[in-house]
mmCIF file of the C-alpha atoms, coordinates in Angstrom:
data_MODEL
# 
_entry.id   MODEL 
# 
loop_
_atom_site.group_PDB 
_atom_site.id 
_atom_site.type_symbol 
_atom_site.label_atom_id 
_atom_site.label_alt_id 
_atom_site.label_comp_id 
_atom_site.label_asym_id 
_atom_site.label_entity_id 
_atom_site.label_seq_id 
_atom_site.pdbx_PDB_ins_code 
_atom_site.Cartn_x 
_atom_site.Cartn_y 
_atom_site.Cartn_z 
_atom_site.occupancy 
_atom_site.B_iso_or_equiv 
_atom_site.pdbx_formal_charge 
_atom_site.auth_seq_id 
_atom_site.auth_comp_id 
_atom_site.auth_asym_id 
_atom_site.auth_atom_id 
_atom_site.pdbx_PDB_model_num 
ATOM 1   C CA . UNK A 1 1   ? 18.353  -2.930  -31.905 1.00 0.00 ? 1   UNK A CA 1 
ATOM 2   C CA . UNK A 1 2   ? 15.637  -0.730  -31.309 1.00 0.00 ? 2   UNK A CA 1 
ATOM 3   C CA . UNK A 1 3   ? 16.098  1.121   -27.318 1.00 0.00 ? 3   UNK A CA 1 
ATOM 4   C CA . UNK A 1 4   ? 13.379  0.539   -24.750 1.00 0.00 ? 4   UNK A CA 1 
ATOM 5   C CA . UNK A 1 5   ? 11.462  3.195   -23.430 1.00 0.00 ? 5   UNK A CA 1 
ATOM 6   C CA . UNK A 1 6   ? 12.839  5.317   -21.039 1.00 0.00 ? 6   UNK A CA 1 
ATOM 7   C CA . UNK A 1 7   ? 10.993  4.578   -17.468 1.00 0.00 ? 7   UNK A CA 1 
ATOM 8   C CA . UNK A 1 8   ? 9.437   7.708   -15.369 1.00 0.00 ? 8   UNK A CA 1 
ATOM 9   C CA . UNK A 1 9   ? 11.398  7.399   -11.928 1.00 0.00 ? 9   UNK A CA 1 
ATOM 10  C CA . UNK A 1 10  ? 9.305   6.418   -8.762  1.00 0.00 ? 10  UNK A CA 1 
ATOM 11  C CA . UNK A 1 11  ? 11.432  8.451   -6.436  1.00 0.00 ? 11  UNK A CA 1 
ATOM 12  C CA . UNK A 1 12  ? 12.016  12.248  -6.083  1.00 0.00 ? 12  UNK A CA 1 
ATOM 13  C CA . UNK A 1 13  ? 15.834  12.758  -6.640  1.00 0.00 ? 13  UNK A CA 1 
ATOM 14  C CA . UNK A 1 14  ? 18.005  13.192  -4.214  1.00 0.00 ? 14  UNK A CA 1 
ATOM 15  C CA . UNK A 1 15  ? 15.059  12.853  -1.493  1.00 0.00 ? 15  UNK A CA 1 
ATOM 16  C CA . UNK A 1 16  ? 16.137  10.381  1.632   1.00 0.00 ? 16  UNK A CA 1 
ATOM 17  C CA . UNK A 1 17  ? 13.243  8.287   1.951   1.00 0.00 ? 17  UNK A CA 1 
ATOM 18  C CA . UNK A 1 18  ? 14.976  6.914   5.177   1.00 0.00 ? 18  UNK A CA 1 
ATOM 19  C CA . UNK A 1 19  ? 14.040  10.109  6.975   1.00 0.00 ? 19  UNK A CA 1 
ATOM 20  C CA . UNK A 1 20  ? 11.767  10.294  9.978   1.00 0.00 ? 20  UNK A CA 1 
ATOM 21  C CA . UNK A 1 21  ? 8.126   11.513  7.820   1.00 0.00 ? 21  UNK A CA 1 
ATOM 22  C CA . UNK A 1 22  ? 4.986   9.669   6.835   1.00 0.00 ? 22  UNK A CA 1 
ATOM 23  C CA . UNK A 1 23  ? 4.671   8.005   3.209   1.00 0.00 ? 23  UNK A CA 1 
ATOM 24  C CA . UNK A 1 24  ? 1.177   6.642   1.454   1.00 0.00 ? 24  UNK A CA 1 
ATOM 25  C CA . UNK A 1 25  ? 2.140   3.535   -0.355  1.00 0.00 ? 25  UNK A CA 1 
ATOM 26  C CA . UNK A 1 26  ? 0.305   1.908   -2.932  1.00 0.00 ? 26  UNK A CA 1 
ATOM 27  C CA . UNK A 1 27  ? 1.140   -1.418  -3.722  1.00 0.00 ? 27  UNK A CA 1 
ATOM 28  C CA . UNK A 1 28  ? -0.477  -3.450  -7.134  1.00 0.00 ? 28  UNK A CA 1 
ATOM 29  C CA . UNK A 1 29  ? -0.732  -7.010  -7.279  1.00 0.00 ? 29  UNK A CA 1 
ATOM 30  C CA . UNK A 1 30  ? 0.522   -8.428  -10.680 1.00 0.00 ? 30  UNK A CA 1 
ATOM 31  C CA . UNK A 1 31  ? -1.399  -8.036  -13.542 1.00 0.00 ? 31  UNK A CA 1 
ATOM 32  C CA . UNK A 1 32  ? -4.074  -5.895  -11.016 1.00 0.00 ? 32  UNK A CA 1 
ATOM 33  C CA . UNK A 1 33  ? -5.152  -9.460  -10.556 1.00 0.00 ? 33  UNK A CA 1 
ATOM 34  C CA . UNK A 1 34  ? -7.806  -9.466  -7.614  1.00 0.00 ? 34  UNK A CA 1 
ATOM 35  C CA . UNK A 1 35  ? -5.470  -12.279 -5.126  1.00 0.00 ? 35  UNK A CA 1 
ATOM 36  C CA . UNK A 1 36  ? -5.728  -10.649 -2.330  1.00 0.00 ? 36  UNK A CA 1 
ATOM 37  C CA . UNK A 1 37  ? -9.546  -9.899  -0.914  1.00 0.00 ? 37  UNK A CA 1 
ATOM 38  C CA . UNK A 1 38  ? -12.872 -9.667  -2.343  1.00 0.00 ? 38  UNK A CA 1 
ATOM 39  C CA . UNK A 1 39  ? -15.019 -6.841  -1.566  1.00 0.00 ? 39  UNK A CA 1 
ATOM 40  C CA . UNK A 1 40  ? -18.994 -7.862  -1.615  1.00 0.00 ? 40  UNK A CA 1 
ATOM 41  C CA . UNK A 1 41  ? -21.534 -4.557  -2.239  1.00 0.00 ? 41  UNK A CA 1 
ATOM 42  C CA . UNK A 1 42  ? -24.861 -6.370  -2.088  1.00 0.00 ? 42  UNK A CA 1 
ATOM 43  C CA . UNK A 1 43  ? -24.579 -6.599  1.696   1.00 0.00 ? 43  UNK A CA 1 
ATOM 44  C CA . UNK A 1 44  ? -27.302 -4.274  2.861   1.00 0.00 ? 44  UNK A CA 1 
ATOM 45  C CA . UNK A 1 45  ? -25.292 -1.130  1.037   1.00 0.00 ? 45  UNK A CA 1 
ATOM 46  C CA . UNK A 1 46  ? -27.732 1.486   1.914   1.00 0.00 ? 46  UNK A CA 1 
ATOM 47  C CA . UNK A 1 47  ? -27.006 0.648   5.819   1.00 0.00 ? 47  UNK A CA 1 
ATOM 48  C CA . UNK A 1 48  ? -23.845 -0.274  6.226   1.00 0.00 ? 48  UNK A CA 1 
ATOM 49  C CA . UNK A 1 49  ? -20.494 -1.016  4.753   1.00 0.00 ? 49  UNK A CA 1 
ATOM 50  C CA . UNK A 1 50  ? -19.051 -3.342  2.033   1.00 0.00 ? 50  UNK A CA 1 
ATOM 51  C CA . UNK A 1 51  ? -17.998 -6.911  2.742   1.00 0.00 ? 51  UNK A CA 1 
ATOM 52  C CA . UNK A 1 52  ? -14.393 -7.012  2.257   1.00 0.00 ? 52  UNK A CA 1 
ATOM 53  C CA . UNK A 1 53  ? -12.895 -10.763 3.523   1.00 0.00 ? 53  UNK A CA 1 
ATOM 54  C CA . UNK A 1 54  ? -9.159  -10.995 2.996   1.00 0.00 ? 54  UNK A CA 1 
ATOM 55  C CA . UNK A 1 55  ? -7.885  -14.228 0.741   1.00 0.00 ? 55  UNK A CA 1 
ATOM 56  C CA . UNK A 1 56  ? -5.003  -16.454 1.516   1.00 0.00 ? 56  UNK A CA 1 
ATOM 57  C CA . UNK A 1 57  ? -2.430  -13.853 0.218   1.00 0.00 ? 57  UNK A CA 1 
ATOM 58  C CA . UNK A 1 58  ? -4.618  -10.872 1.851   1.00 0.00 ? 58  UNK A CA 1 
ATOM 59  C CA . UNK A 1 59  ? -4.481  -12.730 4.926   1.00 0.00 ? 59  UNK A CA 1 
ATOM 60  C CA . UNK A 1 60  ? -0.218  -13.376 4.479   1.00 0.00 ? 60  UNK A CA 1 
ATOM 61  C CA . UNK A 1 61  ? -0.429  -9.701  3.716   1.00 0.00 ? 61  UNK A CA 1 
ATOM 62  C CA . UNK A 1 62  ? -2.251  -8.501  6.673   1.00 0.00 ? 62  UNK A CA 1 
ATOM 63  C CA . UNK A 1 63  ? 0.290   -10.369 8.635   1.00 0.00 ? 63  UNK A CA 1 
ATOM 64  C CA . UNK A 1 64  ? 3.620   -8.977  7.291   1.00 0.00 ? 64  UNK A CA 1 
ATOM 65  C CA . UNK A 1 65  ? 2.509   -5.471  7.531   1.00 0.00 ? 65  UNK A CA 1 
ATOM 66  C CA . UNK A 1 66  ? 1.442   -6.593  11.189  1.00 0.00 ? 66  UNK A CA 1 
ATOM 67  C CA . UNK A 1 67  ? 5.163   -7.223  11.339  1.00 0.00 ? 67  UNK A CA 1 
ATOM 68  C CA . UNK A 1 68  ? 6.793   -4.174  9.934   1.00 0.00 ? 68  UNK A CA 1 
ATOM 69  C CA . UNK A 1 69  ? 7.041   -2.252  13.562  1.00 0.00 ? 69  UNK A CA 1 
ATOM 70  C CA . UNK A 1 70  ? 8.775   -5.498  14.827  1.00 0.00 ? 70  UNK A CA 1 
ATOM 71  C CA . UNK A 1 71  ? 11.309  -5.622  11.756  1.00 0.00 ? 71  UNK A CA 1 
ATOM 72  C CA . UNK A 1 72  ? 11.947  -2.285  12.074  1.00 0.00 ? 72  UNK A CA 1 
ATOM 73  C CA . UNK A 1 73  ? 12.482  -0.271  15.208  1.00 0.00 ? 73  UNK A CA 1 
ATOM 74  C CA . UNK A 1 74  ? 11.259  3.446   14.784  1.00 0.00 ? 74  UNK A CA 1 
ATOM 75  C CA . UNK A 1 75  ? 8.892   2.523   11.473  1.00 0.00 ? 75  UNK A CA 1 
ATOM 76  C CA . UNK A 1 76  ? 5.059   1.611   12.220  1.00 0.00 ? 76  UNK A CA 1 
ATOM 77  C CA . UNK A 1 77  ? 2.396   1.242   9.623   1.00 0.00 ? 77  UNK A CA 1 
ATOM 78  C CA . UNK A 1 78  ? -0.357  3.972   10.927  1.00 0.00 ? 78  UNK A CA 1 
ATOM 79  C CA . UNK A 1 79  ? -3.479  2.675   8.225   1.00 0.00 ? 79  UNK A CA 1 
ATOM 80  C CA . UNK A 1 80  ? -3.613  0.669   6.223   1.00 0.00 ? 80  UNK A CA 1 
ATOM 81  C CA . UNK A 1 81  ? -6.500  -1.554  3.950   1.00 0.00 ? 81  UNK A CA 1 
ATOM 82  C CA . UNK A 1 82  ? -5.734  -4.110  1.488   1.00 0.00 ? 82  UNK A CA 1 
ATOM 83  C CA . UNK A 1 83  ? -8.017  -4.088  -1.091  1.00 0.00 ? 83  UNK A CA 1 
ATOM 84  C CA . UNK A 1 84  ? -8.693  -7.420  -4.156  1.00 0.00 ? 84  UNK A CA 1 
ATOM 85  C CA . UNK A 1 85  ? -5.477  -6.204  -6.215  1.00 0.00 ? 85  UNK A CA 1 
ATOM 86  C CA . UNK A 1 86  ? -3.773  -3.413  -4.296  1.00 0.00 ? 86  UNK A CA 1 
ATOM 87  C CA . UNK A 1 87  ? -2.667  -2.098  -1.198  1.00 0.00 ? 87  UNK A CA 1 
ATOM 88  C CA . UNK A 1 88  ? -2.822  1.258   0.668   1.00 0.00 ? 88  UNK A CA 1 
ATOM 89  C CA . UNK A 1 89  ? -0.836  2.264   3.604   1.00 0.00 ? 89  UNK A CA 1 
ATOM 90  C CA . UNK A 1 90  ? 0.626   5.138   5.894   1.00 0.00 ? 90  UNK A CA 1 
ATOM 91  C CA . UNK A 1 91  ? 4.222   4.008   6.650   1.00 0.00 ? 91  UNK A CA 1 
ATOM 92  C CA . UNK A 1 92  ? 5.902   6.199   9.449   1.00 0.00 ? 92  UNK A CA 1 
ATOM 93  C CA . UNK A 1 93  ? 9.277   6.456   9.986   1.00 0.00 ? 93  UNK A CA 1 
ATOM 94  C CA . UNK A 1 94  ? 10.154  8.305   13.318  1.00 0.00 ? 94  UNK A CA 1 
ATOM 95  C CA . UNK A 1 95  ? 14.280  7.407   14.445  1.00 0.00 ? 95  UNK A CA 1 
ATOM 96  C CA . UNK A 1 96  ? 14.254  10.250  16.885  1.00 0.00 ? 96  UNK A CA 1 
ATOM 97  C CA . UNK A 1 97  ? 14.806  7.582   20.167  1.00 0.00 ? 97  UNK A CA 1 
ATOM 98  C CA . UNK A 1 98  ? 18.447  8.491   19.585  1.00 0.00 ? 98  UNK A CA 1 
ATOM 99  C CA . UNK A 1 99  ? 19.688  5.227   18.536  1.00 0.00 ? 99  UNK A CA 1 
ATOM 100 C CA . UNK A 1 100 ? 21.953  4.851   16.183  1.00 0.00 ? 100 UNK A CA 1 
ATOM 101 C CA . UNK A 1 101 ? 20.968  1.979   14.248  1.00 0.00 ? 101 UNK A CA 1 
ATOM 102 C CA . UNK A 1 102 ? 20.982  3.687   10.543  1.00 0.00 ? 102 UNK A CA 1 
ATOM 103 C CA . UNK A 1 103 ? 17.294  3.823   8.991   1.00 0.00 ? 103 UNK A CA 1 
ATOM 104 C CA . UNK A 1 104 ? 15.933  1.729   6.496   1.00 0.00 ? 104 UNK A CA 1 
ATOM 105 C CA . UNK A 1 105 ? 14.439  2.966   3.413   1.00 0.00 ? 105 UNK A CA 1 
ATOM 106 C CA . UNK A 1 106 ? 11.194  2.642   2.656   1.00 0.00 ? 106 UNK A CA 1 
ATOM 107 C CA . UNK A 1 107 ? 12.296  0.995   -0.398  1.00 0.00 ? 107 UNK A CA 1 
ATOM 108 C CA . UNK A 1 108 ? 13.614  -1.906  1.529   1.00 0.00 ? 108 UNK A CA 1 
ATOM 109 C CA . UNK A 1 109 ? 10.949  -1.963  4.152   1.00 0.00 ? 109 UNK A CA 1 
ATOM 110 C CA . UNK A 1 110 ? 8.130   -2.501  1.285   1.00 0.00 ? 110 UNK A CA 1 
ATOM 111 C CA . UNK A 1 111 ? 10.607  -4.711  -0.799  1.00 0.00 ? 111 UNK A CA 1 
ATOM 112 C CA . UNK A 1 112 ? 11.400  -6.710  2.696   1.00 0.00 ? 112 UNK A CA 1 
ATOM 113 C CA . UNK A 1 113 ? 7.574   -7.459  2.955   1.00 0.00 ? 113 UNK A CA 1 
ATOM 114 C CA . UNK A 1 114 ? 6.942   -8.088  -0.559  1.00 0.00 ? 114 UNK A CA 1 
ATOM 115 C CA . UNK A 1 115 ? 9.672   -10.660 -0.034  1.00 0.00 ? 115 UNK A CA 1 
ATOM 116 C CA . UNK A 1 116 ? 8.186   -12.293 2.858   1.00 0.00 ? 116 UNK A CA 1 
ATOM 117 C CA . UNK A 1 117 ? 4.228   -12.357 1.028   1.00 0.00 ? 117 UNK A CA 1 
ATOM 118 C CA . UNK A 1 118 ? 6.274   -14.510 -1.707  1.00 0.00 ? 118 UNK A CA 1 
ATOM 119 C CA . UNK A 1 119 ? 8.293   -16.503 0.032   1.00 0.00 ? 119 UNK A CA 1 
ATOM 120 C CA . UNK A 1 120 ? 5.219   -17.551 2.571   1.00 0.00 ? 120 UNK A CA 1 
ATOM 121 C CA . UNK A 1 121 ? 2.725   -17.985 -0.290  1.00 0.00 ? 121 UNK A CA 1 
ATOM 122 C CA . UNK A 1 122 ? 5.247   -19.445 -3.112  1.00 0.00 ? 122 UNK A CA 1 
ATOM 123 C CA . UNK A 1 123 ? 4.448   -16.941 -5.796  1.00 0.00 ? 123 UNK A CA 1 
ATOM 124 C CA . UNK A 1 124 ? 4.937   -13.598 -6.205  1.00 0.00 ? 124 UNK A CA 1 
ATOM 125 C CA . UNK A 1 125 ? 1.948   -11.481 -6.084  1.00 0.00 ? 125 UNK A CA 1 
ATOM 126 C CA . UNK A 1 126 ? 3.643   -8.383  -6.953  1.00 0.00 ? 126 UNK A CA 1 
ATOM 127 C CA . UNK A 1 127 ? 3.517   -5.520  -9.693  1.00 0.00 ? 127 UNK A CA 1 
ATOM 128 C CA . UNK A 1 128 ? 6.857   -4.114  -9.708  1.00 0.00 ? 128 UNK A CA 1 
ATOM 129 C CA . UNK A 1 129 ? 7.710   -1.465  -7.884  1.00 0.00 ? 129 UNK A CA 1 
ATOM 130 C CA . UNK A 1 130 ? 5.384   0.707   -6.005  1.00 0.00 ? 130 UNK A CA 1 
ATOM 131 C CA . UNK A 1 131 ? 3.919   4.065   -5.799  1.00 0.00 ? 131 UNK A CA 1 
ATOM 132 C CA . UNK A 1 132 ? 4.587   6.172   -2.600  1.00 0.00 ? 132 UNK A CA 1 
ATOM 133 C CA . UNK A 1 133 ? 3.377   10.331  -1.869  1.00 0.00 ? 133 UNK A CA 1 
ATOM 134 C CA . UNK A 1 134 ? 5.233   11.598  0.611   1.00 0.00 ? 134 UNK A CA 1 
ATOM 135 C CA . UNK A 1 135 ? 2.976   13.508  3.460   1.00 0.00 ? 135 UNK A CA 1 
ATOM 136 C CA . UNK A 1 136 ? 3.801   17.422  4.085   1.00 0.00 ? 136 UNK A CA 1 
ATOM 137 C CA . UNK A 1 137 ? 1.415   18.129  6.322   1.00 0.00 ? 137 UNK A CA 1 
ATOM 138 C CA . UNK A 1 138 ? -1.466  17.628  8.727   1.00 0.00 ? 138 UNK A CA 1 
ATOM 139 C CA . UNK A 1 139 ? -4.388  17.913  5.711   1.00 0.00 ? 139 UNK A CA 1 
ATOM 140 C CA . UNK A 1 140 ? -2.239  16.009  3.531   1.00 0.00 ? 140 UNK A CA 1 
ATOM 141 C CA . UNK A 1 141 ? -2.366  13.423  6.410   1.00 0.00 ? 141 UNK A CA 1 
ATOM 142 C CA . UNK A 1 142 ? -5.913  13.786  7.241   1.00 0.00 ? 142 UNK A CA 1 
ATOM 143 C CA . UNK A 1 143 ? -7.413  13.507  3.535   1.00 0.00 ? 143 UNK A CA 1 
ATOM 144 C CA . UNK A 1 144 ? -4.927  10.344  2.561   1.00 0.00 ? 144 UNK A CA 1 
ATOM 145 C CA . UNK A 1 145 ? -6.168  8.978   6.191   1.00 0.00 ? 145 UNK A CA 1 
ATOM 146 C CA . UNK A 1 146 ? -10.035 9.175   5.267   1.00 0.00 ? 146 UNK A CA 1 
ATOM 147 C CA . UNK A 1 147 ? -9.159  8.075   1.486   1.00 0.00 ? 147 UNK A CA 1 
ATOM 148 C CA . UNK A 1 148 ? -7.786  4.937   2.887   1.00 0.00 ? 148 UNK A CA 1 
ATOM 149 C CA . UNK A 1 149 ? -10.783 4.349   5.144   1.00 0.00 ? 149 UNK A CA 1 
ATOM 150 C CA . UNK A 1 150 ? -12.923 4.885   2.675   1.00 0.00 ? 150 UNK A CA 1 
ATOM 151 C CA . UNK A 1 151 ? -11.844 2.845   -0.151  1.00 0.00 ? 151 UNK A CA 1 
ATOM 152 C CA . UNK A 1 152 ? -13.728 -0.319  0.246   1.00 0.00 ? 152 UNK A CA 1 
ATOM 153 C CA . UNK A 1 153 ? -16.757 2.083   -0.019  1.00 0.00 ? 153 UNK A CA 1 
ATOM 154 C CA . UNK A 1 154 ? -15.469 2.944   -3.375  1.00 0.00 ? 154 UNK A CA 1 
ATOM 155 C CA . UNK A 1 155 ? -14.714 -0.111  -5.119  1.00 0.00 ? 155 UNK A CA 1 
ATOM 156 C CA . UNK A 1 156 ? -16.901 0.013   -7.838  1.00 0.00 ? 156 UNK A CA 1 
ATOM 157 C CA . UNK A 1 157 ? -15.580 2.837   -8.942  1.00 0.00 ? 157 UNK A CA 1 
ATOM 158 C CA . UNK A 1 158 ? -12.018 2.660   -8.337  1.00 0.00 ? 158 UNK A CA 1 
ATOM 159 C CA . UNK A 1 159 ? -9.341  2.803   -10.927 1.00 0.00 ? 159 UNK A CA 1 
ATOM 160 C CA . UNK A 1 160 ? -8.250  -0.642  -9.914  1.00 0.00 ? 160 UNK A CA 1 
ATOM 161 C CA . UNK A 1 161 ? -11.319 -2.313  -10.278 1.00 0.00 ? 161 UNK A CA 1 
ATOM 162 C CA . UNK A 1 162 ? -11.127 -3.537  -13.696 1.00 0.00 ? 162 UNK A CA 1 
ATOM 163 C CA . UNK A 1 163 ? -14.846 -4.831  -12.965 1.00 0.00 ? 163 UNK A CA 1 
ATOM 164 C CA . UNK A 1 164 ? -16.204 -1.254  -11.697 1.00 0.00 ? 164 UNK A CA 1 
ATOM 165 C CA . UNK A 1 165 ? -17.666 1.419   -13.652 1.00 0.00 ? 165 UNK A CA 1 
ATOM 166 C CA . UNK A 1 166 ? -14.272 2.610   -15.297 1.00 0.00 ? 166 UNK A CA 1 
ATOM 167 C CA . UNK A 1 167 ? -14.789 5.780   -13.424 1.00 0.00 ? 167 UNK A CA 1 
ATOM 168 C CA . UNK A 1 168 ? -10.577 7.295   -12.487 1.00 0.00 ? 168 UNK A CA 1 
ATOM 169 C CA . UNK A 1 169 ? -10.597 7.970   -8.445  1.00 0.00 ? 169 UNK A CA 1 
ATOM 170 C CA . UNK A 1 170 ? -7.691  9.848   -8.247  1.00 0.00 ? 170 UNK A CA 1 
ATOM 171 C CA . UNK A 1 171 ? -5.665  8.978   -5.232  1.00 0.00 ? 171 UNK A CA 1 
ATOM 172 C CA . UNK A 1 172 ? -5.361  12.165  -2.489  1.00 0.00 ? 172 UNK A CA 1 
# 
């Protein structure tokens, strides 16, 4: 029987990713399929920016990572966008309030919510897995911030737009 390839880990070994910092997620919806929000361009582009109206899931979305802070004491989603197959956020964890109520990961924060999009829409929306950078620093912050803000702007050219001009944005 011939051996499957060997996955790339997600994580960085031996790193607690249940300790205060701040994370960029990416999240992919299955297949890159666009379920979550379309993004329109023809909207006056020269003056202002892209239409981007959240779908049914987007919408389901939007509300769980509303809900994150509420699930989890000390964790609070800074920015975020969802975008028509993928999702960007800045997930904080800060658990210096001296409780000591032991720290989620942010493996079972984003698999919590990914739980909650299914179970409220039926299906399950979700690529497995997901892609996270840990933030080192103020710039790192900043540029990641703006990149986030700016996406919709860039849809035509992102990576995930299988639509879009095949162009690779790489990711901050």
């Amino acid at each position: 029987m011939k051996g499957f390839p060997e996955r790339k880990p997600n994580r960085l070994k031996d790193y607690d990713y249940s300790q205060n910092g701040a994370y960029f997620i990416t999240i992919c919806a299955k297949d890159r399929q666009e379920l979550f929000a379309t993004i329109d361009n023809s909207v006056g582009a020269a003056i202002c920016r892209p239409c981007l109206e959240l779908l049914d899931i987007g919408r389901v979305i939007d509300i769980a990572i509303n809900r994150i802070s509420q699930t989890h004491p000390g964790v609070r989603v800074d920015k975020y966008v969802i975008m028509p197959n993928h999702v960007h956020m800045i997930l904080e964890i800060d658990r210096s309030d001296g409780r000591q109520v032991a720290a989620p990961t942010i493996q079972a924060i984003i698999g919590q919510m990914k739980r909650f999009v299914s179970m409220q829409c039926g299906v399950s929306a979700w690529q497995k897995s997901f892609h996270d950078h840990i933030i080192r620093n103020e710039e790192d912050y900043l540029g990641i911030a703006q990149y986030i803000e700016t996406n919709p702007d860039q849809w035509e050219t992102d990576c995930f737009n299988a639509r879009g001009s095949g162009k690779q944005i790489a990711s901050p």
